[in-house]
Backbone atoms as SQL, in Angstrom:
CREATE TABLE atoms (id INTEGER PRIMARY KEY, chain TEXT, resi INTEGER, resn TEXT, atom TEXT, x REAL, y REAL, z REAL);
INSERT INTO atoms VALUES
  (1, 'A', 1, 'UNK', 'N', -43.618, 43.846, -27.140),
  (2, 'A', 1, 'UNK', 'CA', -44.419, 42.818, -27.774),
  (3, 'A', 1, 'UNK', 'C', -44.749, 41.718, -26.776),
  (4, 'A', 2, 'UNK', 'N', -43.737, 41.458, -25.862),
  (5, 'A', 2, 'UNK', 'CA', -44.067, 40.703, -25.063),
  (6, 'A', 2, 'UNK', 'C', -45.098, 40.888, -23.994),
  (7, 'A', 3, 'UNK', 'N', -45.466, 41.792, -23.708),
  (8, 'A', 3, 'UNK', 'CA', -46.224, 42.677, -22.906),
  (9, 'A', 3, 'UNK', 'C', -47.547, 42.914, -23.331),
  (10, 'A', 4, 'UNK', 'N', -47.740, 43.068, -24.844),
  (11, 'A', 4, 'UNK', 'CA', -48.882, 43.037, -25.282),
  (12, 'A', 4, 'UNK', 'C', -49.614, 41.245, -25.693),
  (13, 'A', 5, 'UNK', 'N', -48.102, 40.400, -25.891),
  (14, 'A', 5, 'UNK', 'CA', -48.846, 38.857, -25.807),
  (15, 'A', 5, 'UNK', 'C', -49.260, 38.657, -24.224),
  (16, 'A', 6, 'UNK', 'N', -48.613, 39.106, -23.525),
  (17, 'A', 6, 'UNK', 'CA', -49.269, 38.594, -22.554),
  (18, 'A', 6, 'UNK', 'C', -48.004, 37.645, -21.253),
  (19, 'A', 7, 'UNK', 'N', -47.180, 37.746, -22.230),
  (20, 'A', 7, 'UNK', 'CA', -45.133, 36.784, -21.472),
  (21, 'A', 7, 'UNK', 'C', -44.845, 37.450, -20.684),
  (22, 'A', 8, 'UNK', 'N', -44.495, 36.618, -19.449),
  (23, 'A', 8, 'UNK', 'CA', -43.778, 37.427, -18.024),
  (24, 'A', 8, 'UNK', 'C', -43.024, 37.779, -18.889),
  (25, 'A', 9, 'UNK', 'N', -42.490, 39.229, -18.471),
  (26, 'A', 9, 'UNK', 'CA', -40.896, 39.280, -18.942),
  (27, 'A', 9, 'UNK', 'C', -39.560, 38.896, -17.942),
  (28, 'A', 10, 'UNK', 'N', -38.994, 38.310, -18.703),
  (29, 'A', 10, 'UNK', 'CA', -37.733, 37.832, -18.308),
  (30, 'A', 10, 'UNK', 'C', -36.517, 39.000, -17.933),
  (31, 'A', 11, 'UNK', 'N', -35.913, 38.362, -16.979),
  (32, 'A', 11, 'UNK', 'CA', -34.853, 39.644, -16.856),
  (33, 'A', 11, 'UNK', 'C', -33.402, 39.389, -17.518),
  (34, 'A', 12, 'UNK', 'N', -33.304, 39.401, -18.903),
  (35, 'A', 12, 'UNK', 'CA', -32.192, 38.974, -20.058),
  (36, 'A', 12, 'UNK', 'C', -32.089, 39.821, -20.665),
  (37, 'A', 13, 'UNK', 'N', -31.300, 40.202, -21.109),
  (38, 'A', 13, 'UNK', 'CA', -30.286, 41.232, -22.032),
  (39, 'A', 13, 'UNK', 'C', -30.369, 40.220, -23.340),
  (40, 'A', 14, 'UNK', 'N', -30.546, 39.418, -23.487),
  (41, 'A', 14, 'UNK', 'CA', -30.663, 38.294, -25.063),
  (42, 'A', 14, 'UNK', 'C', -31.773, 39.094, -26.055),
  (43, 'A', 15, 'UNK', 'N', -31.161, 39.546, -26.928),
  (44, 'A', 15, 'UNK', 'CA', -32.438, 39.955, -28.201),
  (45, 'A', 15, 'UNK', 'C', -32.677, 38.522, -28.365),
  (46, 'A', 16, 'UNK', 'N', -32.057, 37.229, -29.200),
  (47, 'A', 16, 'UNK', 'CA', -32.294, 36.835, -29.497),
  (48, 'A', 16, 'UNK', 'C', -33.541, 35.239, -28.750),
  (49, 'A', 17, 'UNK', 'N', -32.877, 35.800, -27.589),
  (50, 'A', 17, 'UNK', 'CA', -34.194, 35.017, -26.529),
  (51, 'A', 17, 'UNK', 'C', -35.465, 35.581, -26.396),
  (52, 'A', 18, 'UNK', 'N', -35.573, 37.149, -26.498),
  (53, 'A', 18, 'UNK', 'CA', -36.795, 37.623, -26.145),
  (54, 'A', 18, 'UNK', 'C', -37.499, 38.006, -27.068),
  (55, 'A', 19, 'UNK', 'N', -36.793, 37.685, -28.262),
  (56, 'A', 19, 'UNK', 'CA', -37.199, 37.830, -29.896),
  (57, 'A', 19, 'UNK', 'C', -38.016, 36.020, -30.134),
  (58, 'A', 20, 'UNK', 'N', -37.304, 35.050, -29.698),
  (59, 'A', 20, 'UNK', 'CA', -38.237, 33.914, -30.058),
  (60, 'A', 20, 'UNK', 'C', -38.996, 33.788, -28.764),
  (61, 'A', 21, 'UNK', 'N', -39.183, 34.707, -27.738),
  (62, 'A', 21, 'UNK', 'CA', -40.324, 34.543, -26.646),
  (63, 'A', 21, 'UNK', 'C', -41.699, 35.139, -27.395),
  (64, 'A', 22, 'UNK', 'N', -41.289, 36.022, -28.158),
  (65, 'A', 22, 'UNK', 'CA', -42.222, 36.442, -28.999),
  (66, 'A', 22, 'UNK', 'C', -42.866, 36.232, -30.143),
  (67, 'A', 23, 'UNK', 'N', -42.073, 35.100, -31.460),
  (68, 'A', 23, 'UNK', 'CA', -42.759, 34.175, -31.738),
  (69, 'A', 23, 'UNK', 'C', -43.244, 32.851, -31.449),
  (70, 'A', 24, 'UNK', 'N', -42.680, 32.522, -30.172),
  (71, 'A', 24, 'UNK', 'CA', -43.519, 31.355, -29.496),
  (72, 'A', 24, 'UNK', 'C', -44.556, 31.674, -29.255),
  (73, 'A', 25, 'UNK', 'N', -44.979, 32.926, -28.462),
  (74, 'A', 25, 'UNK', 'CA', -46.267, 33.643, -27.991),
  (75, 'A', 25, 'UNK', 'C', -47.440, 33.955, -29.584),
  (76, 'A', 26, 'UNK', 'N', -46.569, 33.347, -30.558),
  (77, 'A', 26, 'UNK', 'CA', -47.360, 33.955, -31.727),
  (78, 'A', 26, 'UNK', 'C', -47.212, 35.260, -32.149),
  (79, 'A', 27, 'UNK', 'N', -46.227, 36.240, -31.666),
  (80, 'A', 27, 'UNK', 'CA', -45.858, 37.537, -32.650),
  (81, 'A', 27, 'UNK', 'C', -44.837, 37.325, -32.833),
  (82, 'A', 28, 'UNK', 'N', -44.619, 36.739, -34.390),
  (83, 'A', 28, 'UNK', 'CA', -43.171, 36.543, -35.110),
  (84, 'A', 28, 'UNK', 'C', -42.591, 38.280, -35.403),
  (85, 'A', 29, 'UNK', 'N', -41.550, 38.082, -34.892),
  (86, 'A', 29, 'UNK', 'CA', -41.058, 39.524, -35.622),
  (87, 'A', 29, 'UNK', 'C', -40.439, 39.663, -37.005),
  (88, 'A', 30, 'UNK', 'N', -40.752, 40.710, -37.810),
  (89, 'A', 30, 'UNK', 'CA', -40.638, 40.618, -39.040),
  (90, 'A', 30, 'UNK', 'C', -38.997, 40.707, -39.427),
  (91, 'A', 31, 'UNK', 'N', -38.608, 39.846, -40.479),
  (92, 'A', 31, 'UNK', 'CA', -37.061, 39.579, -40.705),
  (93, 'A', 31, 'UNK', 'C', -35.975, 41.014, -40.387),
  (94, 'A', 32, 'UNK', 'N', -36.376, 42.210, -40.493),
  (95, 'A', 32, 'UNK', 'CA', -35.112, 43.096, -40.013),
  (96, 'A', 32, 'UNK', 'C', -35.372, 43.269, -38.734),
  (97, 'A', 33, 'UNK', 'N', -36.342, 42.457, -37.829),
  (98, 'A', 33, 'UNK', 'CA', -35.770, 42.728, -36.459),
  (99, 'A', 33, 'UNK', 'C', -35.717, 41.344, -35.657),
  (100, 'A', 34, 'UNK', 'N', -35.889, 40.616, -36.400),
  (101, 'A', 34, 'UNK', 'CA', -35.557, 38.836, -36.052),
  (102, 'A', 34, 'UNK', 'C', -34.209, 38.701, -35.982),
  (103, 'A', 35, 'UNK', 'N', -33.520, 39.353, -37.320),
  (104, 'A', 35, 'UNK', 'CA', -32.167, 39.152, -37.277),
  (105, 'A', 35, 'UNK', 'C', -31.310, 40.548, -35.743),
  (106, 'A', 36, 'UNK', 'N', -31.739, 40.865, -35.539),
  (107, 'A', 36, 'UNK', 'CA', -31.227, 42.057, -34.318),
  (108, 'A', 36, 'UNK', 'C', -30.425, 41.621, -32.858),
  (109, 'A', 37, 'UNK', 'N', -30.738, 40.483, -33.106),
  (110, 'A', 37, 'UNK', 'CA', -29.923, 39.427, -31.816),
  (111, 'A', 37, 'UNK', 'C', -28.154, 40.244, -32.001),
  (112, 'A', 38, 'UNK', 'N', -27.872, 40.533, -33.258),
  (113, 'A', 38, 'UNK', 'CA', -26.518, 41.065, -32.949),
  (114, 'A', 38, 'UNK', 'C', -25.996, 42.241, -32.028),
  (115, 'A', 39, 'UNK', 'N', -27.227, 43.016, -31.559),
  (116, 'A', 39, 'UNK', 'CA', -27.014, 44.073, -30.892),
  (117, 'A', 39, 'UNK', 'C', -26.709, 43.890, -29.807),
  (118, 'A', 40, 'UNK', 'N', -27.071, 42.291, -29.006),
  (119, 'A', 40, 'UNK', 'CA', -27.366, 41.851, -27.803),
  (120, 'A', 40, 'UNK', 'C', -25.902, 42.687, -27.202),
  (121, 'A', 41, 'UNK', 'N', -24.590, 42.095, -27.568),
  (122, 'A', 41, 'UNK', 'CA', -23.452, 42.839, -26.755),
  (123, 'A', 41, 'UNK', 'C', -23.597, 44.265, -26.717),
  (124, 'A', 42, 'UNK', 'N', -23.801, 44.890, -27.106),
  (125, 'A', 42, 'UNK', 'CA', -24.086, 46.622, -27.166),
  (126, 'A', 42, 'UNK', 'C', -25.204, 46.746, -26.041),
  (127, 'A', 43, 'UNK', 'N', -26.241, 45.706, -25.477),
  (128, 'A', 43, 'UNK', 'CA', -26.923, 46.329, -24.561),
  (129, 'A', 43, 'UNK', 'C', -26.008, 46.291, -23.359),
  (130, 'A', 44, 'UNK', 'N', -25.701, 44.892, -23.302),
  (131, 'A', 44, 'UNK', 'CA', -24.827, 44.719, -21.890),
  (132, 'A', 44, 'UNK', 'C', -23.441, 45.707, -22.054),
  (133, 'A', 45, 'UNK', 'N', -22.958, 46.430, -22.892),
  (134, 'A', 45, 'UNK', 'CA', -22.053, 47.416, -22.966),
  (135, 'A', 45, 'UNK', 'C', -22.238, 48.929, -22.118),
  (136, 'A', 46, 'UNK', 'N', -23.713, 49.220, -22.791),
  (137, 'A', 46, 'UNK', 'CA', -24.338, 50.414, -22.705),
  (138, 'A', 46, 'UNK', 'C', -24.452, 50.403, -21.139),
  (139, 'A', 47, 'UNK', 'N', -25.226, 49.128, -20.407),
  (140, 'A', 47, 'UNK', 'CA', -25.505, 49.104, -19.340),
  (141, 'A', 47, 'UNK', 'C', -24.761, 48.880, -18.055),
  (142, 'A', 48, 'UNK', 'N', -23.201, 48.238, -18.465),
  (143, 'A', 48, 'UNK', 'CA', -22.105, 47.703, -17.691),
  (144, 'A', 48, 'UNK', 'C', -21.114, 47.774, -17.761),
  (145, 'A', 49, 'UNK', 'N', -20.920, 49.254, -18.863),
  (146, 'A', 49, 'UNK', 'CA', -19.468, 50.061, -19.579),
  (147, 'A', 49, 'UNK', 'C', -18.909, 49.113, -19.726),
  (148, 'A', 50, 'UNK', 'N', -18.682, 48.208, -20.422),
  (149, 'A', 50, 'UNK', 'CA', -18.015, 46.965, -20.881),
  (150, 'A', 50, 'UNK', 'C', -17.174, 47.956, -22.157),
  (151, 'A', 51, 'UNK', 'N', -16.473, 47.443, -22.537),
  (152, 'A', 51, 'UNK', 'CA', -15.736, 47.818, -23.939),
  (153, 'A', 51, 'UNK', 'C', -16.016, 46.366, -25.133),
  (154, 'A', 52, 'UNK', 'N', -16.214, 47.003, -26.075),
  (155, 'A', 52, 'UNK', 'CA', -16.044, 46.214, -26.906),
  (156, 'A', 52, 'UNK', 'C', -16.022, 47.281, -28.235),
  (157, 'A', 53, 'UNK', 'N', -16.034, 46.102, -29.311),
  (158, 'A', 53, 'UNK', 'CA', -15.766, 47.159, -30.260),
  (159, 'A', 53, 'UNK', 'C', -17.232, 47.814, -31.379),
  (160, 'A', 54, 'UNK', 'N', -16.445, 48.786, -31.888),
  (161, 'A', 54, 'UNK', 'CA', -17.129, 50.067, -32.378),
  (162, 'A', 54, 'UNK', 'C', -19.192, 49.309, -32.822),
  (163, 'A', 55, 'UNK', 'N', -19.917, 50.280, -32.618),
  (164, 'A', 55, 'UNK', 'CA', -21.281, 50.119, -33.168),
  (165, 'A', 55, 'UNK', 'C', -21.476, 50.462, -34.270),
  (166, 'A', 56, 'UNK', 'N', -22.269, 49.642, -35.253),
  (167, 'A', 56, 'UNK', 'CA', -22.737, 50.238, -36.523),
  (168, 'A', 56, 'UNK', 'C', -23.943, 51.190, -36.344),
  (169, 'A', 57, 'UNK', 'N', -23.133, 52.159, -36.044),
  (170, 'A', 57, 'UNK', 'CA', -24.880, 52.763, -35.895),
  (171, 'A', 57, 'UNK', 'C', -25.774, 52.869, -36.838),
  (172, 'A', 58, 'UNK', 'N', -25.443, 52.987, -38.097),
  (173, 'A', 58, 'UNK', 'CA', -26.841, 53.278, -39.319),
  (174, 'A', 58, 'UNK', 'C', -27.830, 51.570, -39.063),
  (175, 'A', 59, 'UNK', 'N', -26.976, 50.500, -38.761),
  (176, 'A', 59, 'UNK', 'CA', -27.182, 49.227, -38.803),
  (177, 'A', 59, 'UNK', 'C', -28.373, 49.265, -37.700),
  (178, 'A', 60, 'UNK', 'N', -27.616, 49.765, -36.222),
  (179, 'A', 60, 'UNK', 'CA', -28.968, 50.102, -34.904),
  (180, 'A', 60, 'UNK', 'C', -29.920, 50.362, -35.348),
  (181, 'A', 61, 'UNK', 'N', -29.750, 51.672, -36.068),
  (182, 'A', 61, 'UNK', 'CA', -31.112, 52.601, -36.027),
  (183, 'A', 61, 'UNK', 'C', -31.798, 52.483, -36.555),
  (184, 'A', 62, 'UNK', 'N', -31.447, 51.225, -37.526),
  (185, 'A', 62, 'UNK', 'CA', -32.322, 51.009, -38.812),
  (186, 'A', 62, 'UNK', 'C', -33.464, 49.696, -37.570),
  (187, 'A', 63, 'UNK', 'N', -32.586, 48.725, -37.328),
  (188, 'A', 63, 'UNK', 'CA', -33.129, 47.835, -36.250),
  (189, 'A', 63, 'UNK', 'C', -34.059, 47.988, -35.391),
  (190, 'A', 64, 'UNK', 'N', -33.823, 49.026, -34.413),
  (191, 'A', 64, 'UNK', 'CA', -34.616, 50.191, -33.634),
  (192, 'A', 64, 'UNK', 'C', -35.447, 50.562, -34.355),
  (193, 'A', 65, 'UNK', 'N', -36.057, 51.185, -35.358),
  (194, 'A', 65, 'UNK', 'CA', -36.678, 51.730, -36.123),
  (195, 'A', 65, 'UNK', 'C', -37.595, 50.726, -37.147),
  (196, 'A', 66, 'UNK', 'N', -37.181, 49.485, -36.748),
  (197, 'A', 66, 'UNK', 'CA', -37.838, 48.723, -37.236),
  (198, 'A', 66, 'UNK', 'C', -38.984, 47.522, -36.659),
  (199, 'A', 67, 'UNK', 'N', -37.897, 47.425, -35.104),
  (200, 'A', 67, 'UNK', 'CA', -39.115, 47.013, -34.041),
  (201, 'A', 67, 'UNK', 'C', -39.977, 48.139, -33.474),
  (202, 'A', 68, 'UNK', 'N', -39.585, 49.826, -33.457),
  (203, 'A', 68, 'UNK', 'CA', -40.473, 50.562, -33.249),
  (204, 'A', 68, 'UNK', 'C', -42.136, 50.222, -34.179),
  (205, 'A', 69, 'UNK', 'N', -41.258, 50.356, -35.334),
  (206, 'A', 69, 'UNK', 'CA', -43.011, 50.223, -36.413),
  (207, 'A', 69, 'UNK', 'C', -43.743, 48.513, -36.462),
  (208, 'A', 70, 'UNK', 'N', -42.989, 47.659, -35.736),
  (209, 'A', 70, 'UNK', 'CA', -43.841, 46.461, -36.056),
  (210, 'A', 70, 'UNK', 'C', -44.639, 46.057, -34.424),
  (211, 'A', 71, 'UNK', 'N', -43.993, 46.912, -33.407),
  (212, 'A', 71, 'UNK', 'CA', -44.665, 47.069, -32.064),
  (213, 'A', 71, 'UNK', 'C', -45.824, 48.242, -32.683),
  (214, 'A', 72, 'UNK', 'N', -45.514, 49.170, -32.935),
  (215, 'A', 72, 'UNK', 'CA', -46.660, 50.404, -33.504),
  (216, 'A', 72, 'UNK', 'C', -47.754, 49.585, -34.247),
  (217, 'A', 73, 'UNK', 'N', -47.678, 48.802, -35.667),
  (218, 'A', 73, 'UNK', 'CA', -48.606, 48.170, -36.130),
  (219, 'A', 73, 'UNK', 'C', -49.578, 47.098, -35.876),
  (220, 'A', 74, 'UNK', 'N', -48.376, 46.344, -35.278),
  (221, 'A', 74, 'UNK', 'CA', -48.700, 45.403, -33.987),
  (222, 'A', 74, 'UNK', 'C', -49.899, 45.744, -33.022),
  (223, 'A', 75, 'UNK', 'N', -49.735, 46.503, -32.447),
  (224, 'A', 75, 'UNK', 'CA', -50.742, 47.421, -31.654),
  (225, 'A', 75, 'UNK', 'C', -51.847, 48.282, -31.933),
  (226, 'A', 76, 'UNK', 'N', -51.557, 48.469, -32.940),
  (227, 'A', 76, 'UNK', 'CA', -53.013, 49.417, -33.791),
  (228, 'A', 76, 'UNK', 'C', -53.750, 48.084, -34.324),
  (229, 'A', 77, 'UNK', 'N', -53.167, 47.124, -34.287),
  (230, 'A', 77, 'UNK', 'CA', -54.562, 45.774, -34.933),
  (231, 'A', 77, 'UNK', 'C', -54.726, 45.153, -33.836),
  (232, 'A', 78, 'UNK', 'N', -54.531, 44.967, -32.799),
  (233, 'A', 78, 'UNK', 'CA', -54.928, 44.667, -31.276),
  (234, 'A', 78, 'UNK', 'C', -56.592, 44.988, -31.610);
């Protein structure tokens, strides 16, 4: 989304920073992926074998699956 407003991208692991870079830019993201900032530790996990504890995955995929379709719709009204 950031990419299609037009925002350098930043080099942050923060959902919740690059989630309000994107309604500053004017694409608010819609409430099940506004709230997604919780995943933020699971990226830096995935990427820096960190341990922490267990993932909700039905919780991810639903998240994932939810900025997939509002980047998809997002983009078909471009």
């Amino acid at each position: 989304m950031l990419v299609l407003a037009g925002v350098p991208l930043p080099h942050i692991h923060d959902l919740e920073r690059l989630l309000s870079l994107s309604a500053d830019a004017g694409w608010p993201p819609p409430p099940e992926v506004a709230d997604a900032g919780w995943l933020t530790p699971w990226g830096v996990q995935f990427r820096y074998d960190e341990v922490i504890e267990a993932l909700d995955e039905p919780a991810a995929l639903a998240a994932a699956d939810a900025a997939v379709r509002w980047a998809l719709e997002t983009s078909n009204n471009i």
